[in-house]
N, C-alpha and C positions, 0 to 999 in steps of 0.2 A: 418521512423520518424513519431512519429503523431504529429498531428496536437493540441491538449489541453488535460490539467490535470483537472478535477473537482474531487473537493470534495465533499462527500455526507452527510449532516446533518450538527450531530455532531463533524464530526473528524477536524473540523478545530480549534473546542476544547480541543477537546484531543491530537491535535499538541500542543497547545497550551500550557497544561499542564505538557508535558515534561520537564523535568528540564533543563536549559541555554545548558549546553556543551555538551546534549546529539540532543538536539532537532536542532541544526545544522547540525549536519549530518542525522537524519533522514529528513530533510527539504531538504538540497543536493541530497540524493540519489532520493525523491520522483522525484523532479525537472528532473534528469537526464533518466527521467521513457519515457520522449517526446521523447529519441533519442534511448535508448534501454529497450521498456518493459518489456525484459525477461532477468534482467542479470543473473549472476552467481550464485548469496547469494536468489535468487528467486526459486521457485518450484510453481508449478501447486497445487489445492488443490482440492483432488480427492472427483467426485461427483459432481462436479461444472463446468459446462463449461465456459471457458475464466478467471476462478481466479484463484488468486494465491495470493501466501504469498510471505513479503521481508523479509528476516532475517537479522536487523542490531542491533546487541547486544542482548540485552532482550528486546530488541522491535519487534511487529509483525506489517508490514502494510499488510492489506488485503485488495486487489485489482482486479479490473474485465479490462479486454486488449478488446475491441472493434473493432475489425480490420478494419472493413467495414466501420463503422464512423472515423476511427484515431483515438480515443482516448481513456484514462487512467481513472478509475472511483476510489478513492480512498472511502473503503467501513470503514475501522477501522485501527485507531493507537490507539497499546495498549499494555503494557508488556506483556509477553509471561506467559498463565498461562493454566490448563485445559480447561478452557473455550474457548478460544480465540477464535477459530475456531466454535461454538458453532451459530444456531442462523441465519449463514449466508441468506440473500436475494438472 
């Protein structure tokens, strides 16, 4: 289990910007990131150590797992597009 979720910058915007029915399940899943940060619909993102992507629908959360501190660093929520992955910190 870790210990906290932070958001980084922008993406509390761009949660934000989701449209109603969709932006509760990506808000669900992120939450349940404290008890399992690697689930299923998740993949590592090669090149990067400790990120990874959440595949829920056409959405992508990109995210960095911290072990050592406990916790979840949410890096971008954003539809799934060429770019997406582009960029990363």
């Amino acid at each position: 289990m870790y210990q906290a979720i932070f958001f980084r910058g922008v993406t509390q915007n761009q949660l934000e910007a989701i449209p109603p029915h969709e932006q509760t399940v990506v808000q669900s899943k992120i939450a349940s990131l404290i008890w399992n940060a690697e689930p299923a619909e998740s993949a590592p993102i090669a090149g990067y150590d400790d990120a990874h992507r959440l595949r829920l629908g056409r959405w992508r959360v990109v995210y960095e797992v911290n072990r050592s501190m406990g916790t979840v660093l949410i890096h971008r929520i954003l539809p799934r597009t060429d770019t997406t992955y582009d960029d990363l910190e």
